[in-house]
Phi, psi and omega in degrees: 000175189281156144235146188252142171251137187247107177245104187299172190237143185275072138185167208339294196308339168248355184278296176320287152341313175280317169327292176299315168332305199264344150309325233255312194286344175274326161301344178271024155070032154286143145251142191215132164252130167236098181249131193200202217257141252265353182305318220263003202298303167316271177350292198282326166307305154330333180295321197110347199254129169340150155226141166243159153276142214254139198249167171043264168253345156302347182260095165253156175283163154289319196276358203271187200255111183284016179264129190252154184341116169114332201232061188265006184255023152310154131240183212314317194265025159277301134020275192302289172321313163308276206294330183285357128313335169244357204241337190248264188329291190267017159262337179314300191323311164314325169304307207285324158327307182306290216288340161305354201238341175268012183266334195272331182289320195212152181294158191211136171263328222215182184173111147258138192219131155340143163277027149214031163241136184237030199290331162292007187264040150254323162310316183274339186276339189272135201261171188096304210279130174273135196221158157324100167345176171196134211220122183265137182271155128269097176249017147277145154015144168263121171282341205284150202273136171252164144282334161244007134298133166230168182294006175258317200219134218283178170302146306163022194283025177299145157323185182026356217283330178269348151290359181251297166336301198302303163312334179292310170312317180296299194303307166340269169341304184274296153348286193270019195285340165272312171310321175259058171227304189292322178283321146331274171353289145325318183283287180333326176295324181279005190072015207241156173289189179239191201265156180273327165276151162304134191268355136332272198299320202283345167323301180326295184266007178276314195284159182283323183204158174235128160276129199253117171263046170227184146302190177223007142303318177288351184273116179294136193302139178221155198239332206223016160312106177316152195258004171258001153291120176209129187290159181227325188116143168259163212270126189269120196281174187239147192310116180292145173285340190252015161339111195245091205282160193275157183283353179286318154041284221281347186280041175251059195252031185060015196262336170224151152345122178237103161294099162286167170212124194224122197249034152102196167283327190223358169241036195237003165313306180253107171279020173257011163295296173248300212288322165271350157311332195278316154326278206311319186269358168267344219283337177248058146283158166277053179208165184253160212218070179283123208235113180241117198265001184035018172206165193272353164274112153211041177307309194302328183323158170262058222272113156322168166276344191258018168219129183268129205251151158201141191283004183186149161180112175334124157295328190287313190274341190273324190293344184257021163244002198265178170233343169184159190242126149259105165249175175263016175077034155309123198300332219285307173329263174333321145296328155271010178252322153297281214343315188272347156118016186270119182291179192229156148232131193235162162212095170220202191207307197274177198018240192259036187245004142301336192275295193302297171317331161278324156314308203279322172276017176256322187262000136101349175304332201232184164235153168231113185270042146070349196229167155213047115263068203270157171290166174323289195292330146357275154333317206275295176324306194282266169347295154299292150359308188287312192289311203306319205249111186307321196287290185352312219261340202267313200277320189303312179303323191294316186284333132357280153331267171306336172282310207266033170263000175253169182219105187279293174319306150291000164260003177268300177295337178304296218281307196331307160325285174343289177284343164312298198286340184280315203282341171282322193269342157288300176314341195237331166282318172309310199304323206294311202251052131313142140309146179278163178268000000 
């Protein structure tokens, strides 16, 4: 069998998910490496799969505060541009060190990667050079910039609607223009050219191919969709065997509404962004109220009688007793939260999850309160609004529906297949037409 190499962006949302790939694919008789940043080593030896560490300034915390000294009143997209400065720009040379010395150690069929890990575009940018495929994961949002799309905002078929794009789009670019000025920089350092594309779009267009981890319903429709993106669904954890129901368990008895409330993995320091508000706006309500905090501290909450706190509780065992999700918009949460036909209410801001959110209000499953910091009558408002109105429930089943037409994991390994057999058959046609010696 082949061997693949996995290289993850260091933190949950893209290690979880990739993780699972490559478990699914080392059973299926693969060798498989897996690289990411050294927080992730247990997780992934537990998997059964090689692990190599993400070298220098790529071994980064996840957890740490992506804020620089002095300056906590940015805003988010000061924020953003920052933290993809440290987590990116000035981990690339390293990535790319990294990914070069397990390239020089050991032969690779194949090279699966996060959609924001970029330790491969010196690989793909350097011309000449024999290289691996290389498969882009999305599991964020599809970001890439349209004619009838911007990564914000759905299609436009209006008079002007595509010169409104087209601006929307512009704005995008300049908005983010220190990630591409600083990620160029970088790329020079590597000795490689730079990019010619938005470095957005170029996530997209570098790799031989994009896997999409959604449906394609959730997704805005593009007319100019590259023919090497293909949605797969997204990859799903499986129902733990060793399940311990909690002692509240039995009150999921259907007699009332049950609200998860979640502030993810990685936007979870503070839990008075979302989870005690959400409390706070429920709390003399007829409904139960589940606060899964994703971390193991949460004494400071403030816990109604009518809500149960727990720091983890499997979703795959929960979601099908839940009636609506208040998140802070994490794509993988979401998606495994359509899977089960369930509406959402999101309030986030950071990394991609305004993008994700924007979605969920296009597709009409959920409400997206734009902030991600909402009020009480905020919460209260949206959350009722949701339960009240039957079409929430009807469009999460229609996306609901289109998710369960994948098999992700096995439609990942098809096309993996796919590209293995193009890259041999290139390889044996190069082999034909050597000069004879």
């Amino acid at each position: 069998m082949s061997h693949i190499l996995i290289c993850a962006h260091s933190n949950p949302g893209h290690v979880t998910p990739t993780l699972a790939v490559g478990a699914y694919l080392a059973k299926q008789g693969h060798k498989v490496t897996f690289h990411a940043g050294e927080l992730f080593r247990q997780k992934v030896e537990k998997a059964g799969l090689l692990f190599v560490p993400t070298i220098g300034k790529a071994d980064f915390d996840y957890q740490s505060s992506f804020i620089p000294e002095g300056q906590e009143n940015l805003t988010t997209l000061e924020l953003t541009n920052y933290a993809l400065k440290k987590t990116i720009i000035e981990a690339l040379p390293d990535l790319d060190r990294g990914l070069q010395q397990i390239l020089e150690e050991s032969s690779v069929d194949v090279i699966l990667t996060s959609s924001m890990y970029f330790g491969t575009f010196p690989l793909l940018l350097r011309s000449g050079e024999k290289r691996p495929p290389v498969i882009c994961c999305g599991v964020n949002p599809l970001m890439l910039g349209s004619v009838d799309c911007a990564p914000l905002s759905p299609p436009d078929n209006t008079p002007g609607g595509r010169e409104r794009i087209r601006e929307i789009n512009l704005q995008t670019q300049k908005a983010f223009w220190p990630m591409q000025e600083g990620l160029n920089d970088s790329l020079s350092d590597c000795g490689v050219p730079t990019l010619s594309d938005f470095w957005i779009d170029a996530i997209y267009k570098l790799p031989d191919m994009v896997l999409q981890f959604s449906g394609e319903a959730f997704e805005f429709p593009r007319s100019d969709m590259p023919s090497h993106l293909h949605f797969v669904g997204p990859v799903l954890p499986e129902a733990s065997g060793d399940f311990k129901k909690p002692s509240w368990w039995s009150e999921l008895d259907g007699s009332k509404p049950v609200i998860l409330v979640t502030q993810g993995t990685l936007a979870n320091r503070n839990l008075n962004d979302l989870i005690q508000p959400t409390l706070n706006a429920l709390a003399n309500d007829d409904v139960l109220v589940i606060a899964a905090t994703g971390r193991p501290d949460h004494d400071d909450l403030v816990v109604p009688a009518n809500a149960r706190v727990e720091s983890f509780v499997p979703f795959t065992h929960l979601l099908p007793k839940v009636d609506l999700m208040v998140t802070n918009g994490g794509f993988g949460a979401v998606q495994q939260c359509l899977s089960f036909g369930i509406p959402i209410v999101i309030s986030g801001e950071t990394e991609d999850k305004a993008f994700t959110a924007a979605r969920l209000q296009w597709s009409g499953a959920g409400v997206n309160l734009k902030t991600g910091f909402p009020t009480v009558d905020q919460l209260h408002t949206a959350v009722h609004a949701v339960l009240a109105n039957k079409g929430y429930r009807q469009q999460a089943r229609r996306l609901q529906k289109d998710i369960a037409q994948h098999h992700a994991l096995k439609e990942i390994s098809r096309h993996i297949d796919a590209v293995l057999a193009r890259a041999s058959e290139t390889a044996d046609a190069a082999e034909v037409l050597q000069p004879a010696s």
